[in-house]
C-alpha positions in Angstrom: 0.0 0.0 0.0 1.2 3.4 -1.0 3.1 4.8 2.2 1.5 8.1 1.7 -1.9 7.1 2.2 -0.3 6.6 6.0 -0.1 10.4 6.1 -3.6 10.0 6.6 -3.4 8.2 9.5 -5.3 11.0 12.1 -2.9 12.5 14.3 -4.3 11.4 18.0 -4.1 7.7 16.2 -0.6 7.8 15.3 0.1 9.0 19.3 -2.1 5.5 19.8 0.2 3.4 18.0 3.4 4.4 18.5 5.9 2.6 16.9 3.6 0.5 15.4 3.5 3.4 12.9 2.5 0.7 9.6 -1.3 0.5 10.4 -3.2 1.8 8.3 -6.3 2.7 10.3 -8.1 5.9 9.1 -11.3 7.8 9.8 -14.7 6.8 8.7 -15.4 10.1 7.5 -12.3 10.6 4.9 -12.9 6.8 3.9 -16.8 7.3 3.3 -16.3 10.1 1.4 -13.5 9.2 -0.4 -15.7 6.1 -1.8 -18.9 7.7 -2.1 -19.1 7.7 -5.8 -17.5 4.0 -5.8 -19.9 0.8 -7.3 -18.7 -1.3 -3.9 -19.6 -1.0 0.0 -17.0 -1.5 2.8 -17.9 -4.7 5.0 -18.3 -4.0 8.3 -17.2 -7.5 11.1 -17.9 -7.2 14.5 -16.0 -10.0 15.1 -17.2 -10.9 18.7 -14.9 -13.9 18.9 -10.9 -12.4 18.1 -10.2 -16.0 15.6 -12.2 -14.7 12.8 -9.6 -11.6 12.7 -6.4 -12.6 11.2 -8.7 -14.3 7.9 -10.6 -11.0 7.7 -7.1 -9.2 7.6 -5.9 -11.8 4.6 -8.3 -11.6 2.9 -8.7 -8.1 3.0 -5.1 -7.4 2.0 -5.4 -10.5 -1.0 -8.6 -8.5 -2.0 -6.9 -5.3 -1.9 -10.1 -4.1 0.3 -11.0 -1.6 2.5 -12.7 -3.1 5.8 -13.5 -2.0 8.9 -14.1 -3.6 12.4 -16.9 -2.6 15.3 -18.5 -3.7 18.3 -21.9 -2.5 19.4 -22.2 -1.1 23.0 -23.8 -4.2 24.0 -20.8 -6.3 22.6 -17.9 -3.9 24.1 -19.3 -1.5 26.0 -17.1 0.4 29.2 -18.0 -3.0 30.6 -16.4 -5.6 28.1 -20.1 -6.2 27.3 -21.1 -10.2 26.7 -17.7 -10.5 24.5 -15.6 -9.5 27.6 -14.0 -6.6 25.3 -13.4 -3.5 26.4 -12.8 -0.5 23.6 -8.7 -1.1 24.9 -8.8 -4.8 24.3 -10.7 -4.6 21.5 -8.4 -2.0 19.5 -5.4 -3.6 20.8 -6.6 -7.3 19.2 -6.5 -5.9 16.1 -3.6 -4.3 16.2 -1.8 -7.2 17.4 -2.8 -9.2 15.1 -2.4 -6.0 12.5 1.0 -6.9 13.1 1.3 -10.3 13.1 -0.6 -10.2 10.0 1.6 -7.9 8.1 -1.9 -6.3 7.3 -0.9 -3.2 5.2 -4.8 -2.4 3.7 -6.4 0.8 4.9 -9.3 0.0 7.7 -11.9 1.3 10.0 -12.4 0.9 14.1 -16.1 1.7 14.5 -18.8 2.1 17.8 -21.4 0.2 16.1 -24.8 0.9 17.8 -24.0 3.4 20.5 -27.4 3.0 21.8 -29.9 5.7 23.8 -32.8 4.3 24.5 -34.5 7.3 26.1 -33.5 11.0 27.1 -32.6 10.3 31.0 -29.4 11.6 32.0 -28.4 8.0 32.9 -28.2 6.8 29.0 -26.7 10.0 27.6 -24.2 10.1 30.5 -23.4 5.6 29.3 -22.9 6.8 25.8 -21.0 10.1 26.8 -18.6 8.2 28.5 -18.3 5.2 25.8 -17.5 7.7 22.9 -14.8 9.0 25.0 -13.6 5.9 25.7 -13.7 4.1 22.2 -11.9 7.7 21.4 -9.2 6.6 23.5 -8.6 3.5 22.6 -8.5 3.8 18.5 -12.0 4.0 17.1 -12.7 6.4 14.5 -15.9 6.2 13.5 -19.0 5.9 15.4 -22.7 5.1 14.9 -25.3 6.5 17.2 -28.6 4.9 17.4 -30.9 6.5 19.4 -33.0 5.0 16.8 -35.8 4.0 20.2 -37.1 7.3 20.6 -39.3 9.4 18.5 -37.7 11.2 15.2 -37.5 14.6 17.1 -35.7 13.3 20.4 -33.5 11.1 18.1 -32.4 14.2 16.1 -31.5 16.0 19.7 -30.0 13.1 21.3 -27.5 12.5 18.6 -27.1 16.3 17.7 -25.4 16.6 21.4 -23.1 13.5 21.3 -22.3 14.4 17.7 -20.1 17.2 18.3 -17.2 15.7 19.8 -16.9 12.7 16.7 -17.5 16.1 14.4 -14.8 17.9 16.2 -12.2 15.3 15.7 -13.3 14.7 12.2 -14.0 11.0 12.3 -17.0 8.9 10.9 -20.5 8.9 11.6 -23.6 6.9 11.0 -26.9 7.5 12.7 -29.7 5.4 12.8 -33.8 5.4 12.3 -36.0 2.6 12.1 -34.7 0.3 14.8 -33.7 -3.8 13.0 -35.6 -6.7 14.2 -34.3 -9.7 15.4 -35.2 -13.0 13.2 -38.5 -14.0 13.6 -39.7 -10.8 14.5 -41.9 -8.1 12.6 -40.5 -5.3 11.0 -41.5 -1.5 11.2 -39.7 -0.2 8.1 -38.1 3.2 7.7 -40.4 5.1 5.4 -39.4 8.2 3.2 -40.9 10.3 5.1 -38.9 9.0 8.3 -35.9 9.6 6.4 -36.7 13.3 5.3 -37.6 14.9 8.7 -34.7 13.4 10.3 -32.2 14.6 8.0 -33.9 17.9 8.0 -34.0 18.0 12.0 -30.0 16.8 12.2 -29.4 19.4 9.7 -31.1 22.4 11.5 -28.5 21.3 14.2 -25.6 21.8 12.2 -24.9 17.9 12.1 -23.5 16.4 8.5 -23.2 12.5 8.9 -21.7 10.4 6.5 -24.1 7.2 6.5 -28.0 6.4 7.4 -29.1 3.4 8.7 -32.3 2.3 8.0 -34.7 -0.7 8.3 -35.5 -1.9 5.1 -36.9 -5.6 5.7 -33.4 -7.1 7.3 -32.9 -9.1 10.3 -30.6 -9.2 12.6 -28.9 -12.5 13.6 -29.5 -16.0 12.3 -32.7 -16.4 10.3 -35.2 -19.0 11.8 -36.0 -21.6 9.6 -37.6 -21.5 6.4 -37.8 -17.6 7.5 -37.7 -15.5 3.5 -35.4 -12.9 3.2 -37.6 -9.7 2.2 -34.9 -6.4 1.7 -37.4 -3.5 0.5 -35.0 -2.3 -2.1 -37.2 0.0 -3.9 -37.9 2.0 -0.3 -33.9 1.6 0.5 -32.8 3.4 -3.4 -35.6 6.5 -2.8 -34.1 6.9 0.8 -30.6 6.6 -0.5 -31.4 9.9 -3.0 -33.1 11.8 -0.3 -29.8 10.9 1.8 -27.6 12.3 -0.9 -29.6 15.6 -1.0 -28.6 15.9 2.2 -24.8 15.8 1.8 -24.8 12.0 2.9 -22.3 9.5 1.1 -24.6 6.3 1.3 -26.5 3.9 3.7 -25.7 1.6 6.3 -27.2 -2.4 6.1 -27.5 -4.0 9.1 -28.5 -8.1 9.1 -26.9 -9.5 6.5 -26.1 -13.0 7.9 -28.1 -15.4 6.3 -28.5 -13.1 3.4 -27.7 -14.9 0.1 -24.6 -13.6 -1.6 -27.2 -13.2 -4.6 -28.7 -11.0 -3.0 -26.2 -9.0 -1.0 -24.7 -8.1 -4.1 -27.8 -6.6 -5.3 -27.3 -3.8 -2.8 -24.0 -2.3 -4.3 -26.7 -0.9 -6.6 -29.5 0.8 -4.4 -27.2 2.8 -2.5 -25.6 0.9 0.3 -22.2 1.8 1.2 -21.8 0.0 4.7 -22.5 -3.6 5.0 -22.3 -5.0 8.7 -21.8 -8.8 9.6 -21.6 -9.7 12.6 -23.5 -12.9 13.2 -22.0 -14.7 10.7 -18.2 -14.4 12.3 -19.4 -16.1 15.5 -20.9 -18.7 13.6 -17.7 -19.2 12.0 -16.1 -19.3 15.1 -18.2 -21.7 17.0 -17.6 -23.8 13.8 -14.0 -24.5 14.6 -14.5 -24.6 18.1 -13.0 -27.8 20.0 -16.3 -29.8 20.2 -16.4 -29.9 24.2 -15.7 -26.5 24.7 -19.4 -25.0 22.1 -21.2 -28.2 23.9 -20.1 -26.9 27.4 -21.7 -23.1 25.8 -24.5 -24.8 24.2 -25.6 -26.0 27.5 -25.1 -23.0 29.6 -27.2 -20.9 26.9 -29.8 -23.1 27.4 -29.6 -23.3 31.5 -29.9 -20.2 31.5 -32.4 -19.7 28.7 -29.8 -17.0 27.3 -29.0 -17.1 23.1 -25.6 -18.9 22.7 -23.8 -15.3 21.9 -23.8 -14.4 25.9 -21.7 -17.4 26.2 -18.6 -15.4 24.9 -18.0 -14.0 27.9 -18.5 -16.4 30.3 -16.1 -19.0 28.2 -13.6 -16.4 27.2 -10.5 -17.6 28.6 -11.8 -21.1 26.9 -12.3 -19.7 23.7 -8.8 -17.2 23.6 -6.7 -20.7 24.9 -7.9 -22.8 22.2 -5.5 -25.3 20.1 -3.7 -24.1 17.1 -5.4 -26.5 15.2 -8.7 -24.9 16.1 -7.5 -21.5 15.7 -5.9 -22.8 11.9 -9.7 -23.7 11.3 -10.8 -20.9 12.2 -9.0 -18.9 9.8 -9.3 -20.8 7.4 -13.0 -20.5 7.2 -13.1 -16.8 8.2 -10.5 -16.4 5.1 -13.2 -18.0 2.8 -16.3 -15.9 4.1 -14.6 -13.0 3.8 -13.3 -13.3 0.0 -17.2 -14.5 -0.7 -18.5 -11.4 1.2 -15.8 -9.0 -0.3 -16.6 -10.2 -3.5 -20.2 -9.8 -3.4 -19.6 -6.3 -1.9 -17.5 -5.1 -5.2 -14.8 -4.2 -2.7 -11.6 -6.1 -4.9 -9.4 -3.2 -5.2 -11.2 -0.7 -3.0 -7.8 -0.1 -0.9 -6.4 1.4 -3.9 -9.0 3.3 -5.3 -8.9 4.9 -1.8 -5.4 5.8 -1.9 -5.9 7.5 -5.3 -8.5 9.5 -4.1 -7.2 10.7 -0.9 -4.0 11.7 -2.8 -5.7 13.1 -5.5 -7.9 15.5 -2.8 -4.9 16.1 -0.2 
């Protein structure tokens, strides 16, 4: 990778990583933008279980992609959240393994889901506190969902916590029309939706990069036999609204168990952010040793909990695995991410990055 694209690199990162001055990790806003007018969308992992990292990173740099790599609040929150990683263990994974890898591709850290539920001091004070902290650790890029309270409230709530992301220059996505869980109904984002929220973020001097939106998808697994229904008419009209509004593209949340088929459709109706995170802990549990996901199994269903609160509890489990269960692992990770990458148009991303970047600086 061109070694001027590291002049990129935003200055309080570089003070992060030290000597480890080959990482290429660079904010959401000047990547977003940079692609905007690309045909491809950057995949987003929250890779819950830190295995599934090193194949991401290979394939990435055999793709020539740009990726990026996020937790939700509920994942690693202040708390570790049910993955046991903090924002500092988190950022630190993948840089280690940045390392080990020899992973030269430009990438992301993102706060994926920074949730406020409601306008008590309590949940702005949480999320406050957890931007600050994912600031300190590496993030740079952030996506605040306040997406559970009404249109007007959400354009205040994320107006305030905005400011700081804004001040630094890093990404941001915000959020309405809150994703369902498989199985469950969907309340999809309508145009409407999309229009006074832009309009009320605006009128507060915010400018976002990325919207996301509910447009059919599901979070997690899929049940069984469950149809995969993505509104992509809705989802192209919101995208052009979006772009009125100075926006680069949209965000798609639940895309494991979407068929590649499909995914690849969504290059076209405006999509620019494609997050997976479901998929990489299946992946994961896939190559763990065979005791260790029956010993999880059976606590998730003891405690009538879904099998992802597990991670914490078997964490030192999971991080001591064998080699040959880590190789596995990779392996498989490797493979997913080439399919997704693929599907995503993202070949050659890195470097259509670098040009532009270079071109604008």
């Amino acid at each position: 990778m061109n070694k001027k694209l590291l002049e990129h690199v935003p200055e309080k990162i570089r003070k992060i990583l030290g000597n480890q001055n080959n990482i290429c990790l660079l904010s959401g806003r000047d990547v977003f933008t940079a692609l905007k007018d690309e045909n491809m969308i950057i995949m987003g992992c929250n890779t819950r279980i830190k295995h599934v990292i090193p194949g991401i990173m290979k394939a990435a740099e055999d793709l020539d992609a740009v990726v990026a790599f996020e937790l939700t609040k509920t994942e690693g929150g202040t708390d570790g959240g049910y993955t046991a990683q903090t924002p500092e263990i988190f950022c630190n994974t993948i840089f280690e393994y940045a390392q080990k890898c020899n992973f030269t591709r430009p990438f992301l850290i993102c706060g994926d889901h920074i949730t406020i539920r409601d306008t008590g001091p309590e949940e702005l004070s949480a999320a406050r506190i957890l931007i600050q902290t994912q600031i300190d650790a590496g993030y740079t890029s952030f996506a605040l969902d306040a997406s559970f309270n009404p249109l007007q409230e959400n354009c205040g709530i994320v107006s305030g916590l905005a400011q700081k992301i804004l001040a630094l220059g890093y990404g941001l996505e915000l959020e309405i029309g809150e994703e369902r869980q498989g199985g469950d109904a969907a309340s999809l984002t309508t145009l409407s939706e999309a229009e006074i929220f832009l309009a009320g973020i605006k009128a507060h001097g915010v400018a976002p990069q990325l919207l996301s939106i509910n447009n059919g998808s599901k979070r997690g697994n899929y049940l069984e036999g469950e149809v995969v229904k993505i509104d992509l008419t809705r989802t192209l009209k919101i995208f052009k609204v979006a772009r009125s509004y100075g926006l680069t593209g949209l965000v798609q949340h639940g895309i494991t168990g979407t068929p590649p088929h499909l995914v690849g459709k969504l290059v076209k109706y405006g999509i620019q952010k494609g997050n997976i995170g479901t998929l990489w802990q299946n992946v994961a549990h896939a190559g763990l040793p065979l005791e260790l996901i029956d010993s999880m199994r059976l606590w998730a269903r003891e405690n009538k909990r879904d099998i992802k609160y597990a991670t914490k509890v078997f964490k030192a489990e999971i991080d001591s695995i064998p080699e040959e269960n880590i190789r596995q692992i990779d392996k498989m990770a490797y493979r997913e991410a080439k399919e997704f990458l693929t599907a995503f148009n993202a070949r050659g991303s890195a470097t259509k990055l670098a040009h532009a970047l270079l071109r604008d600086s």
